[in-house]
DRENDO-1510 file (C-alpha; in Angstrom, 1 decimal, always signed):
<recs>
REC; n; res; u; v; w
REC; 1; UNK; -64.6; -92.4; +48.2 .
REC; 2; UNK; -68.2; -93.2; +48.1 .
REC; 3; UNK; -70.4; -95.9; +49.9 .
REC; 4; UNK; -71.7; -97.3; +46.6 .
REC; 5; UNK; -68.7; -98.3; +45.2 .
REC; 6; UNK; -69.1; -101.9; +46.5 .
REC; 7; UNK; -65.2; -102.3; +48.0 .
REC; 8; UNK; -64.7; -102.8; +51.1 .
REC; 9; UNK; -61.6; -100.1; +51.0 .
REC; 10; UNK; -63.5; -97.6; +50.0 .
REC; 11; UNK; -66.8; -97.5; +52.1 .
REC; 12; UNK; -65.8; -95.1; +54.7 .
REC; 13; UNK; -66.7; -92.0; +53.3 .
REC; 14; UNK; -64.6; -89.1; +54.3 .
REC; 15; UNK; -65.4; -86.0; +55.8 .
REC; 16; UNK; -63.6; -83.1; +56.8 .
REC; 17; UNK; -64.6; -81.2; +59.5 .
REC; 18; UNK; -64.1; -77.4; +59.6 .
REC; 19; UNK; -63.6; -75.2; +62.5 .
REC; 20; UNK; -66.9; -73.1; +61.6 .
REC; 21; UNK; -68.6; -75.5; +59.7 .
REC; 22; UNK; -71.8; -76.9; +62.2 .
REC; 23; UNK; -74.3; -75.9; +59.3 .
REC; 24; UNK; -72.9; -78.1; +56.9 .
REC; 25; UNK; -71.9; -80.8; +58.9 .
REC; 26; UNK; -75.5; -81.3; +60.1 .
REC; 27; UNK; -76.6; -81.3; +56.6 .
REC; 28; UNK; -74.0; -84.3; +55.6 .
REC; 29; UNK; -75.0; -86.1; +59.2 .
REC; 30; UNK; -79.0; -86.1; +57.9 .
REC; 31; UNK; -77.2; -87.6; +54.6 .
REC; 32; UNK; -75.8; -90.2; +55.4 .
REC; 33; UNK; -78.3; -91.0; +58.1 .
REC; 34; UNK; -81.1; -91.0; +55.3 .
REC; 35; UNK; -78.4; -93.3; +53.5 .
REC; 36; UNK; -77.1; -95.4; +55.8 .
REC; 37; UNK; -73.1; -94.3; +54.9 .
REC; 38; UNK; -70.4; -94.2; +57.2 .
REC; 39; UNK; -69.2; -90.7; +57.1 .
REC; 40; UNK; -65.8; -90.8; +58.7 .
REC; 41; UNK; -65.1; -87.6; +60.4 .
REC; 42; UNK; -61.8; -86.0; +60.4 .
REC; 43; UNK; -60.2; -82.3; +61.2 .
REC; 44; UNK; -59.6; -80.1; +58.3 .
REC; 45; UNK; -56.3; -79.9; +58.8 .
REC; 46; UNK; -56.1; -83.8; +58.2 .
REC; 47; UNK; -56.0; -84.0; +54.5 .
REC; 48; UNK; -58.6; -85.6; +52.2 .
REC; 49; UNK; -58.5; -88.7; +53.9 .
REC; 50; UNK; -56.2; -90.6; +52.3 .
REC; 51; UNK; -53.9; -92.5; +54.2 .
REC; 52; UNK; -51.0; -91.1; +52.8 .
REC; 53; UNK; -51.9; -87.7; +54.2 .
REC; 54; UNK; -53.4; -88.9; +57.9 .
REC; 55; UNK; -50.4; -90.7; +59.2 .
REC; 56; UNK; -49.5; -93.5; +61.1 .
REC; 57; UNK; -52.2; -95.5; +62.4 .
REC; 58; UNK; -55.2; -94.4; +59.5 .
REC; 59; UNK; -57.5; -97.5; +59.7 .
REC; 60; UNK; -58.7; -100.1; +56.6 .
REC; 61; UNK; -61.9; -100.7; +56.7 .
REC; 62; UNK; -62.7; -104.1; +57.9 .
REC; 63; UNK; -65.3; -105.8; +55.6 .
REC; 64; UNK; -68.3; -104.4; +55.1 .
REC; 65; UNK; -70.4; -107.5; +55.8 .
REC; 66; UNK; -69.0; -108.6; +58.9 .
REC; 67; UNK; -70.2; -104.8; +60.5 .
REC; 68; UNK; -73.6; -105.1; +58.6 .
REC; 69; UNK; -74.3; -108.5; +60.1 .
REC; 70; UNK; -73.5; -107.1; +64.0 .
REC; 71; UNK; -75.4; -103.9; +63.9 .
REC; 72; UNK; -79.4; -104.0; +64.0 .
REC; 73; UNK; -81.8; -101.0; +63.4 .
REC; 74; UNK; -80.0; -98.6; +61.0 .
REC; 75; UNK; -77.2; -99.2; +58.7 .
REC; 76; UNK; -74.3; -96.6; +58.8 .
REC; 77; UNK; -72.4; -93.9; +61.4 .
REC; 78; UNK; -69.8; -92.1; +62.5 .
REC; 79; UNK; -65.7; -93.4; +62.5 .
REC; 80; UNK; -64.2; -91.6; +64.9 .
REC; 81; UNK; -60.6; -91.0; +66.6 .
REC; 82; UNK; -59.9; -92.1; +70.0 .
REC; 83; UNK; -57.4; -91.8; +72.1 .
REC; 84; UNK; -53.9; -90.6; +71.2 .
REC; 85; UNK; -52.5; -89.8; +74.5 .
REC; 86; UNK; -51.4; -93.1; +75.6 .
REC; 87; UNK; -51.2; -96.3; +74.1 .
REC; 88; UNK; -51.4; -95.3; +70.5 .
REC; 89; UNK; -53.9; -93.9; +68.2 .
REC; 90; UNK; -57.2; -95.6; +67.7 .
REC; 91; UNK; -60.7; -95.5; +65.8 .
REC; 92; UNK; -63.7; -96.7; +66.5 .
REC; 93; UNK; -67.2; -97.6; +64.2 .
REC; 94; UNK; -69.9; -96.0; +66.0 .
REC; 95; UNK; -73.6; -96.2; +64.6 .
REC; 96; UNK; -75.8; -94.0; +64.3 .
REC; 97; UNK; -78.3; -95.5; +66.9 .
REC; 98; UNK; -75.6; -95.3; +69.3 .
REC; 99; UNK; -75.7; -91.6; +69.1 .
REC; 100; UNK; -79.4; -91.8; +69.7 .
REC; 101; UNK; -78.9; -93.7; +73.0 .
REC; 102; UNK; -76.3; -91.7; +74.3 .
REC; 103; UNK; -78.1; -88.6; +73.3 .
REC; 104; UNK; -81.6; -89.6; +75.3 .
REC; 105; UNK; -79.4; -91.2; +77.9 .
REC; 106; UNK; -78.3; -87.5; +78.8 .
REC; 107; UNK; -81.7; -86.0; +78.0 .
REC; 108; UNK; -82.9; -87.8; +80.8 .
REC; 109; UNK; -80.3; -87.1; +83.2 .
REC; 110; UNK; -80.9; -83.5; +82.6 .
REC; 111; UNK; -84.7; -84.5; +83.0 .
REC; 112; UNK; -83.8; -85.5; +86.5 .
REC; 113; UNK; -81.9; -82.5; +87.1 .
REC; 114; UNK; -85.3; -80.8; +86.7 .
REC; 115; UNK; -84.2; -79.0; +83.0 .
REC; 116; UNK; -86.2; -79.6; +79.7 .
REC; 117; UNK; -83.6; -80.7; +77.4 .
REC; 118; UNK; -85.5; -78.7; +74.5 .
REC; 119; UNK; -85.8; -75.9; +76.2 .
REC; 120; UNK; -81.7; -75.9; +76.5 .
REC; 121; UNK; -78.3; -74.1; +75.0 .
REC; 122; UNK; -76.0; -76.2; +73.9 .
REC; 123; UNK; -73.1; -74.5; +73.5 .
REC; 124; UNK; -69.9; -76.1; +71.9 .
REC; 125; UNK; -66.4; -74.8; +72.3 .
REC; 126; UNK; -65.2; -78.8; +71.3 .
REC; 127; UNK; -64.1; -79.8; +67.4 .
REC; 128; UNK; -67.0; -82.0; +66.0 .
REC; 129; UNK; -64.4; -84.5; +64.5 .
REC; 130; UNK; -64.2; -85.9; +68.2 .
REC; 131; UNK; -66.8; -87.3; +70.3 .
REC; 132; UNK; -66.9; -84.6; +72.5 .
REC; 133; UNK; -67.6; -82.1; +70.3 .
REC; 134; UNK; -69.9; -84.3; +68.1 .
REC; 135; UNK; -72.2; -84.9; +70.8 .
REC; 136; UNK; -73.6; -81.4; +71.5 .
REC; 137; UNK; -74.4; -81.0; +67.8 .
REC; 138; UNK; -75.8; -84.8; +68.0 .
REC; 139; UNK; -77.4; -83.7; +71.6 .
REC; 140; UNK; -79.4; -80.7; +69.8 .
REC; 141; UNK; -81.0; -82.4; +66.3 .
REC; 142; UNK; -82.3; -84.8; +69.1 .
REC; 143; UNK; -83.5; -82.9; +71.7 .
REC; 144; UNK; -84.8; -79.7; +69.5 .
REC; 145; UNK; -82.5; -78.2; +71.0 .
REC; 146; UNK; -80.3; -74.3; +70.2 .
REC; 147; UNK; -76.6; -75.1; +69.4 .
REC; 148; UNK; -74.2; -72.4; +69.5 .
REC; 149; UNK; -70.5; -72.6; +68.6 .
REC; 150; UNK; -67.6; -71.3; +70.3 .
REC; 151; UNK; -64.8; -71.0; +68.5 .
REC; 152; UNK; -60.8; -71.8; +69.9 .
REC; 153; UNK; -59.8; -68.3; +69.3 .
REC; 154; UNK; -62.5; -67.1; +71.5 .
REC; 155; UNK; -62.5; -69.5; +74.5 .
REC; 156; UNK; -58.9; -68.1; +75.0 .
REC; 157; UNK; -60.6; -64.3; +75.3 .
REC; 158; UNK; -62.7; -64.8; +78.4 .
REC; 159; UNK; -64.0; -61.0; +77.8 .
REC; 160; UNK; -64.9; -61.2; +74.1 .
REC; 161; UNK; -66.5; -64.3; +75.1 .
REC; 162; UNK; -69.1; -63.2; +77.5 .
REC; 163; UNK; -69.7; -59.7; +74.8 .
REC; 164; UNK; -70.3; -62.0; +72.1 .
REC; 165; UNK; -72.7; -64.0; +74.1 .
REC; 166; UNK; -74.4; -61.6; +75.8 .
REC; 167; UNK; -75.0; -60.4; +72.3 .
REC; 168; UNK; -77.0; -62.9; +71.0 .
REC; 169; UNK; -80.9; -62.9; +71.1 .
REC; 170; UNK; -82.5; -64.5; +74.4 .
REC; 171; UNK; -79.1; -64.8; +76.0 .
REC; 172; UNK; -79.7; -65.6; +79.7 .
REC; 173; UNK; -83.4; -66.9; +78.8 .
REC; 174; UNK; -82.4; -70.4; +78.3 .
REC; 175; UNK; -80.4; -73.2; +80.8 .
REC; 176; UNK; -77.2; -72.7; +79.4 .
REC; 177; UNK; -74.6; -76.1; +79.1 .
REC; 178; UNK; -71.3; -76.5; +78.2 .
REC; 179; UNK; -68.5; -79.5; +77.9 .
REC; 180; UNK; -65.1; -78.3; +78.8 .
REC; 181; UNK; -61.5; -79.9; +79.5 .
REC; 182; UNK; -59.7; -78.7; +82.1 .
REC; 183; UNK; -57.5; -76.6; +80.4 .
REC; 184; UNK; -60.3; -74.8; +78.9 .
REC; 185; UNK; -62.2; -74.2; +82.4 .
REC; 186; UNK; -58.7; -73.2; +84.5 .
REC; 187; UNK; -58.1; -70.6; +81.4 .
REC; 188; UNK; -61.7; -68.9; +81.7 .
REC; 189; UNK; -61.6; -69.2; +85.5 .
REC; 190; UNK; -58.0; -67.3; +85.6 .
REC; 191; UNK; -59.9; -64.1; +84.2 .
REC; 192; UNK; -62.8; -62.0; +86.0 .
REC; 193; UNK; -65.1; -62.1; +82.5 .
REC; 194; UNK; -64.3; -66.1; +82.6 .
REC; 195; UNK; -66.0; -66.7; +86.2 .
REC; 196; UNK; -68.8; -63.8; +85.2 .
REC; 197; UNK; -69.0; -65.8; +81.9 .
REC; 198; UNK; -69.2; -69.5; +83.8 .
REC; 199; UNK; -71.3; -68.2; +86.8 .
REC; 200; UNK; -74.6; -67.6; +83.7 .
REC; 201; UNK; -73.9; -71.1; +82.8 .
REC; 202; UNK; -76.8; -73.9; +84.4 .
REC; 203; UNK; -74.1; -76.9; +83.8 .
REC; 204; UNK; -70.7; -77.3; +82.8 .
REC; 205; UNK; -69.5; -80.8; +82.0 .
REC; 206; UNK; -65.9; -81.1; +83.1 .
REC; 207; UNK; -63.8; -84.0; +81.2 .
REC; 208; UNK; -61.0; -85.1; +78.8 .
REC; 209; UNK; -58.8; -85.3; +81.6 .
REC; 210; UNK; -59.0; -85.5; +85.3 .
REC; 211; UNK; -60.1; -82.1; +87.4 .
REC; 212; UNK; -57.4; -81.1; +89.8 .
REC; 213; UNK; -58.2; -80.8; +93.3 .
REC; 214; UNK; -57.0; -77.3; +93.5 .
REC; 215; UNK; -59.2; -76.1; +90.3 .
REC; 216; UNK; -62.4; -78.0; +92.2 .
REC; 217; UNK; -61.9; -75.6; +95.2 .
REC; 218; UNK; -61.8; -72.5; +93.3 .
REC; 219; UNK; -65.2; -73.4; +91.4 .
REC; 220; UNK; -67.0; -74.2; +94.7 .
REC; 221; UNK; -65.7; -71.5; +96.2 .
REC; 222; UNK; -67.2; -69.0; +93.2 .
REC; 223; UNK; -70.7; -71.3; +93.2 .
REC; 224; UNK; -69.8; -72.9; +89.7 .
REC; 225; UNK; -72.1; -75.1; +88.7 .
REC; 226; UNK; -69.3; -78.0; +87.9 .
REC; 227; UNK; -70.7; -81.6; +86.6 .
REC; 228; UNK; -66.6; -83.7; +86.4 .
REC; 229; UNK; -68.0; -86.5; +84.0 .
REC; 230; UNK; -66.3; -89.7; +82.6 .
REC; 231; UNK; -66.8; -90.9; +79.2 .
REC; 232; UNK; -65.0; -92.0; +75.8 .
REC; 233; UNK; -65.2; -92.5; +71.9 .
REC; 234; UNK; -65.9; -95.9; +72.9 .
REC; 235; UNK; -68.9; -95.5; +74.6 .
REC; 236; UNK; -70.3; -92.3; +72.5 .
REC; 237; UNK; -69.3; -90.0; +74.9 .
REC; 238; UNK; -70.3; -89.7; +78.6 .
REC; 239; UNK; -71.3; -93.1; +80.7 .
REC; 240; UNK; -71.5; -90.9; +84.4 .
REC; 241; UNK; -71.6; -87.4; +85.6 .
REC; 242; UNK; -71.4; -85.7; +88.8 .
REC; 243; UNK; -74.3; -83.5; +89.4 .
REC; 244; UNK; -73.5; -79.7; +90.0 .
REC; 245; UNK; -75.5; -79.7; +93.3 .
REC; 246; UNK; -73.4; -82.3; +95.1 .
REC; 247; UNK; -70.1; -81.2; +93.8 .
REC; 248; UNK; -70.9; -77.8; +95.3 .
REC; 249; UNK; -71.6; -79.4; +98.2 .
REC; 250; UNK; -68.0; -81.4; +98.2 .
REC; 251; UNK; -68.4; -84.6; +96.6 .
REC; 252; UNK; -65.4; -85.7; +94.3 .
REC; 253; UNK; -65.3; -87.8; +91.6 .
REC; 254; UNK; -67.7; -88.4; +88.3 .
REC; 255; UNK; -70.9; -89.5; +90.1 .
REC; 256; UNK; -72.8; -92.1; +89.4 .
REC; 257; UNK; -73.4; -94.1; +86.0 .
REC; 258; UNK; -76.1; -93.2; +83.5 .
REC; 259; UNK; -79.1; -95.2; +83.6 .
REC; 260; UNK; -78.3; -97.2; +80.6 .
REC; 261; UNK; -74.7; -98.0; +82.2 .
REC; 262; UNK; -73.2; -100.4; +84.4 .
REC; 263; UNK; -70.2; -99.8; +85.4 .
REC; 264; UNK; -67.4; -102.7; +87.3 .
REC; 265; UNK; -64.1; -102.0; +88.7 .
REC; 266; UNK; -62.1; -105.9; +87.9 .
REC; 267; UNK; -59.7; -107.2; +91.1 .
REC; 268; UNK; -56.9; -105.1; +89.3 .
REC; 269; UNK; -58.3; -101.7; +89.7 .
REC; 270; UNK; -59.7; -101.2; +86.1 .
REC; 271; UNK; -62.8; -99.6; +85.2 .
REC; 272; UNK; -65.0; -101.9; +82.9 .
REC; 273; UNK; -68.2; -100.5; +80.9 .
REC; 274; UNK; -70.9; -102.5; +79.9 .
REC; 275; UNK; -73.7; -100.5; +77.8 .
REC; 276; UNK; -75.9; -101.4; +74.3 .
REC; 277; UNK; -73.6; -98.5; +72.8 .
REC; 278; UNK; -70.6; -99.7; +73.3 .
REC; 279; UNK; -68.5; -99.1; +69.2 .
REC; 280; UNK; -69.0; -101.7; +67.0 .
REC; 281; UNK; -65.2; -102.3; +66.8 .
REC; 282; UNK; -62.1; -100.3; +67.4 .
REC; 283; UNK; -59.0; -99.8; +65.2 .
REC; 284; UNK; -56.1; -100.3; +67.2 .
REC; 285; UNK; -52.5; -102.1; +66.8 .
REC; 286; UNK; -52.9; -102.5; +63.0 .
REC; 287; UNK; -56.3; -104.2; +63.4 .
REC; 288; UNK; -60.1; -104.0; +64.2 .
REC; 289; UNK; -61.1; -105.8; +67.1 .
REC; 290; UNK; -64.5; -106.0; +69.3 .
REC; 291; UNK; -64.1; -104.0; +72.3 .
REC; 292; UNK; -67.0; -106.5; +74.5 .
REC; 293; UNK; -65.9; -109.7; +76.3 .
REC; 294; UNK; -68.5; -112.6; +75.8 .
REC; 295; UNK; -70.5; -111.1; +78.5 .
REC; 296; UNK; -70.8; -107.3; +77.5 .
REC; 297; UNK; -67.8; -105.9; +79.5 .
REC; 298; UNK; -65.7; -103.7; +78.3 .
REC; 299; UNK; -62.5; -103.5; +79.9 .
REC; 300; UNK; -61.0; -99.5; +79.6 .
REC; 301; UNK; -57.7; -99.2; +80.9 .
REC; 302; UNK; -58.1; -96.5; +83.5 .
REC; 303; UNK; -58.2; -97.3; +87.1 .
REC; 304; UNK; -61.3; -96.6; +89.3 .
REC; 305; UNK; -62.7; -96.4; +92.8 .
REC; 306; UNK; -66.5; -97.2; +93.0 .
REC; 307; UNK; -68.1; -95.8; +96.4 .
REC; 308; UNK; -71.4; -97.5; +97.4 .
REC; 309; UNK; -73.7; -94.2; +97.9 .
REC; 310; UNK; -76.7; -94.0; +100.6 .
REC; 311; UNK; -79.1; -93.1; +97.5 .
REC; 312; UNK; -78.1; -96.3; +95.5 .
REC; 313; UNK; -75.9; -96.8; +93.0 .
REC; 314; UNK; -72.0; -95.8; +93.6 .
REC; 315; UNK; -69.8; -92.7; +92.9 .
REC; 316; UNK; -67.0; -93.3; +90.0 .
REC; 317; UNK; -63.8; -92.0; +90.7 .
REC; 318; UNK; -61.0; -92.4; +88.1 .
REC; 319; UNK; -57.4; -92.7; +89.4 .
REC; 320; UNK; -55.7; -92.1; +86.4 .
REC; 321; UNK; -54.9; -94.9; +83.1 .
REC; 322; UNK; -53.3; -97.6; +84.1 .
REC; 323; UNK; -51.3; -98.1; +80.6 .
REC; 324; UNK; -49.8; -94.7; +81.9 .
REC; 325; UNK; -49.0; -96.4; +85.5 .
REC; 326; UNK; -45.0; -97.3; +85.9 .
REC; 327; UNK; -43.5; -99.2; +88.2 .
REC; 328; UNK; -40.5; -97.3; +89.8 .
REC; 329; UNK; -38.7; -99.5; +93.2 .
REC; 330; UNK; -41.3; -102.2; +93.5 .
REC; 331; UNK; -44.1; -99.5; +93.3 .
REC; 332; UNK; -47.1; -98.6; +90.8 .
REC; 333; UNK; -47.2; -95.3; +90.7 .
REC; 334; UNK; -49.8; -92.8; +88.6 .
REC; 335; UNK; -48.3; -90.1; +87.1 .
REC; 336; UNK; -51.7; -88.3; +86.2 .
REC; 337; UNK; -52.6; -88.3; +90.1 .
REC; 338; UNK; -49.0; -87.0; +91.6 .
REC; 339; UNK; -49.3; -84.0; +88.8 .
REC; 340; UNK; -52.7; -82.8; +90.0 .
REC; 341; UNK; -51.2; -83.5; +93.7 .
REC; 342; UNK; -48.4; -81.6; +93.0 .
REC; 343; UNK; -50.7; -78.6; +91.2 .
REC; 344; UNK; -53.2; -78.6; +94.6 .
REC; 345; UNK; -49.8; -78.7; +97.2 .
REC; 346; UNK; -48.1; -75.4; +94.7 .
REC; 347; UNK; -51.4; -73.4; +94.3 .
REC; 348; UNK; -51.9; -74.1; +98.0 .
REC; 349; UNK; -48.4; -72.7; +98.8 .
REC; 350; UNK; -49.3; -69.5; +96.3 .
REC; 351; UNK; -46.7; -70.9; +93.4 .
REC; 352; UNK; -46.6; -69.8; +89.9 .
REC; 353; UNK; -47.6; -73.2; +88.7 .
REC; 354; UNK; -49.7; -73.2; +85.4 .
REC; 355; UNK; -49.0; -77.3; +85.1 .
REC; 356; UNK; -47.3; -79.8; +84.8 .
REC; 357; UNK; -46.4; -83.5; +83.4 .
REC; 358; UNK; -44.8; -86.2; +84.7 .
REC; 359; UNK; -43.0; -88.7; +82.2 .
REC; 360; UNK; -41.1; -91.8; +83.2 .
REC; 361; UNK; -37.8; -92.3; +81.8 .
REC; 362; UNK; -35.5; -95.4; +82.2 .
REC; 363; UNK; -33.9; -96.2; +85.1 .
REC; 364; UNK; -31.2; -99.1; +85.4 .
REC; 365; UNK; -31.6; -98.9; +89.4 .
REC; 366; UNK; -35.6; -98.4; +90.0 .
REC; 367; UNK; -36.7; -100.0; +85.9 .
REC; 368; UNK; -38.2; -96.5; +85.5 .
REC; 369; UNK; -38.3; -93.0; +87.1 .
REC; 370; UNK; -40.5; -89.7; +86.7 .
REC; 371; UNK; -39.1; -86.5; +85.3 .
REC; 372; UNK; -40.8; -83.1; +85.6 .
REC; 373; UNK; -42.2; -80.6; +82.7 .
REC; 374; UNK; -43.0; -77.6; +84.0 .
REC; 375; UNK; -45.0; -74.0; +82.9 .
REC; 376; UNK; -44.7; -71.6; +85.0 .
REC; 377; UNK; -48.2; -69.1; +85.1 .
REC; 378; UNK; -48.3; -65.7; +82.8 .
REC; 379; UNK; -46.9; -63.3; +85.4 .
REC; 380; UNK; -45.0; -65.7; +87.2 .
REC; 381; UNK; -41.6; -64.8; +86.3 .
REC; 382; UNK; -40.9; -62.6; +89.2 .
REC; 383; UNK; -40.0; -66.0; +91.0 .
REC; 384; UNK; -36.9; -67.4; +88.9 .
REC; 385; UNK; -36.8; -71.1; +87.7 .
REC; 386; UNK; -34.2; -72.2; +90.2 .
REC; 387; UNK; -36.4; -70.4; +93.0 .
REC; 388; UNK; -39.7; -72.3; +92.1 .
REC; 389; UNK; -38.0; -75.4; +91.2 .
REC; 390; UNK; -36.7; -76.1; +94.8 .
REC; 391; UNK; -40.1; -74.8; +96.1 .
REC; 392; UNK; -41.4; -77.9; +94.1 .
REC; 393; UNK; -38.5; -80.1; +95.3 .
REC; 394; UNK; -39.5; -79.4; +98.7 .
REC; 395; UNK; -43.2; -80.4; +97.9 .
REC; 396; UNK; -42.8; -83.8; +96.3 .
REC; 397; UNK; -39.4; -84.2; +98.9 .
REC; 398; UNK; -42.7; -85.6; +101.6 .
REC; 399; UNK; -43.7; -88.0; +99.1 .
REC; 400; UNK; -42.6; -91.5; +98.9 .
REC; 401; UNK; -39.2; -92.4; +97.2 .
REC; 402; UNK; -40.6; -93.5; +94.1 .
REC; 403; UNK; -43.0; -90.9; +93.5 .
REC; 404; UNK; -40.3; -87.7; +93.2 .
REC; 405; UNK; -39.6; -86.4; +90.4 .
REC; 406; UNK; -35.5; -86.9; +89.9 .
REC; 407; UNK; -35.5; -83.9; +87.0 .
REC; 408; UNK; -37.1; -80.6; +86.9 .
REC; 409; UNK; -37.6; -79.1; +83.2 .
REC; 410; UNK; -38.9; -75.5; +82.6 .
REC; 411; UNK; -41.4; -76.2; +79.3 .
REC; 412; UNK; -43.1; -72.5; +79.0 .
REC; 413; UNK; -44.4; -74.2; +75.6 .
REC; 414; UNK; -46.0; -77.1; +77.9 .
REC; 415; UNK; -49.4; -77.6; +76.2 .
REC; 416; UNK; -53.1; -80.1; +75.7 .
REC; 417; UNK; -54.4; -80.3; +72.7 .
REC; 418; UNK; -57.4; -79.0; +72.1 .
REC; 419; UNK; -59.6; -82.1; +73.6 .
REC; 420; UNK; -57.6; -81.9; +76.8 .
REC; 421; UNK; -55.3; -84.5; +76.4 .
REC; 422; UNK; -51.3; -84.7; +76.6 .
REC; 423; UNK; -49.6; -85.9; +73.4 .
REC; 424; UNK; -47.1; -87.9; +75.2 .
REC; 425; UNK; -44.9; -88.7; +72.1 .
REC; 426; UNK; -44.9; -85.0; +71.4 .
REC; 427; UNK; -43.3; -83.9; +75.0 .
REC; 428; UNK; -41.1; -87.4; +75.4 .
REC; 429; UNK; -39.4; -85.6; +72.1 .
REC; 430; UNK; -39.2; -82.5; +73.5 .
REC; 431; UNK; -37.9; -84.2; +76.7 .
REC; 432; UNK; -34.8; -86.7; +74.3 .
REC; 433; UNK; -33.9; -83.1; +73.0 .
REC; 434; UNK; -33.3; -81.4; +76.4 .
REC; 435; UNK; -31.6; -84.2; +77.5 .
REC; 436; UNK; -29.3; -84.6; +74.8 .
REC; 437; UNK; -28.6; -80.5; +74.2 .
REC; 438; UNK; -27.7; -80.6; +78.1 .
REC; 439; UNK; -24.9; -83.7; +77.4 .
REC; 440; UNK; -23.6; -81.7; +74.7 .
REC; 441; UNK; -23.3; -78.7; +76.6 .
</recs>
């Protein structure tokens, strides 16, 4: 595919994204910059690009014009995945002044912090062919910042991590800052090098999914300098962030919004974002559609809690997504907030809990109730399944009716991907074919 061909079909131009290839990827990004493309990014293991090879849900292009005539300054930018983990997956047009903003909007929220973003290490243990990892690369060409990569395969050896970066030339010298999911973070804190590794660190970025309580605790406890931040595809990457010195001093939730943000919680509970780099459009259901209502607002799907704060402005706190809310007995529950209750009450009681997930199933009598996946920690089999599974009954037993669990699975296989998020499809699979080898048995 190129961008001069003239069809509409064909001006996304493809590019694959590979695990260790930054150099080259900043090379194409200055590219098609300078030449106002659309470089649609995509992991290696995706194929070329065609939609024969990316699966359900690949987008077509919408017309070329239409995008052109809503986007001012510079022509071209980035497609990019979003989503995945609930409500199908979708793609979003974000241009490359977007970028820009969210870049400098961060650049001077680590201004504030009292931290030169030039003077900064980016480091990036996050694939570039999602927003997350994107944005440090995009973060350092804009800043003059140093980028360093982390690779998968090393973030899961916390002590060949800290040798390899204590290795490198000036290591220590400069405010080091990293974006991590959850998983990534529990991992590294699990091992002595991890916390050694983190405790160097001048800011870690915590998001992708929602922190646990229990995992919190543990950080403030070992002075980690945790920033829980909230942020999407949609919105090229984070719209708030906690700052490390009031989440070491207790504060919960994702703090307050960037100052090119406002942020809106509806009369139903949803979050709504309103910010100049909002995508252009979004892929989703078969079509592109604007993500803005007439006024600016877009409405995300997760449900908040905004807390006025004596400073000004208010504290975001994200509930969990409401398209992953059932209704079980008359009751909305949030699966996403019993897990991490259920992780905190089991850590608490000195379980072998690594984690968990709660999926609804149908129920004739309640319309739906949750079931349990559960891992168990490395080490943990001294206390057998039936042991820690009552040991979890007995925890979610003090919960209201429509919040227990009515199934316990051991899943030792139980697993993110590598952005943080649960592919629900994947484990909904997993849980049919328990089910069903159970009825058979």
């Amino acid at each position: 595919m190129t961008a001069a061909a003239g069809r509409d079909e064909e001006w996304f131009v493809p590019w694959r994204v590979e695990p260790d290839g930054d150099a080259q990827l900043l090379q194409r990004l200055d590219q098609a910059v300078a030449a106002g493309e659309w470089l649609w990014l995509m992991s290696a293991r995706a194929g070329d690009g065609r939609a024969g090879e990316m699966g359900d849900g690949v987008p077509t292009p919408p017309p070329r014009g239409r995008v052109m005539g809503r986007q001012g300054g510079r022509h071209g930018g980035v497609v990019l995945a979003s989503g995945g983990s609930q409500g199908g997956r979708s793609w979003c047009l974000q241009p490359w002044d977007h970028l820009d903003q969210s870049a400098a909007a961060c650049g001077r929220w680590i201004k504030a912090l009292g931290v030169d973003p030039a003077q900064t290490l980016l480091l990036n243990p996050l694939p570039a062919d999602h927003i997350s990892g994107l944005m440090p690369l995009w973060r350092s060409r804009l800043w003059g910042a140093e980028h360093r990569r982390l690779s998968p395969a090393l973030m899961k050896q916390p002590q060949a991590l800290r040798a390899t970066c204590q290795r490198w030339p000036g290591w220590g010298r400069k405010p080091a800052l990293v974006s991590l999911v959850p998983t990534q973070l529990k991992r590294l804190m699990d091992h002595p090098d991890g916390v050694a590794w983190l405790q160097q660190l001048a800011l870690v970025w915590v998001g992708g999914a929602g922190l646990p309580a229990s995992l919190a605790e543990r950080a403030r406890r070992l002075g980690l300098p945790l920033s829980p931040c909230y942020g999407s595809t949609e919105t090229a990457a984070m719209v708030a962030a906690q700052t490390p010195d009031r989440f070491l001093q207790g504060e919960d939730g994702c703090g307050a919004a960037f100052d090119d943000v406002a942020l809106a919680v509806d009369a139903a509970g949803v979050l709504r974002v309103r910010t100049a780099r909002l995508a252009l459009a979004r892929w989703r259901h078969g079509r592109w559609a604007s993500l803005a209502d007439t006024e600016g607002w877009w409405q995300t799907g997760d449900a908040a809690v905004l807390t006025p704060q004596a400073a000004g402005g208010a504290r975001l706190t994200i509930q969990g997504r409401m398209d992953g809310a059932i209704h079980s007995g008359g009751e909305t529950v949030f699966p996403e907030q019993l897990a991490q209750r259920l992780m905190h009450q089991a850590h608490g009681l000195g379980l072998p809990l690594e984690t968990v997930l709660l999926l609804p199933v149908a129920s004739e009598e309640w319309g739906q109730r949750l079931v349990a996946l559960v891992k168990r920690q490395h080490g943990g089999e001294a206390m057998p399944w039936p042991q820690l599974q009552a040991a979890l009954v007995g925890i979610s037993r003090q919960w209201m009716p429509a919040e227990r669990p009515h199934a316990w699975y051991p899943c030792q296989e139980l697993e993110t991907t590598a952005a943080g998020k649960w592919q629900l499809a994947r484990w909904q699979a997993w849980l049919v074919a328990q089910s069903q080898g159970n009825a058979d048995e």
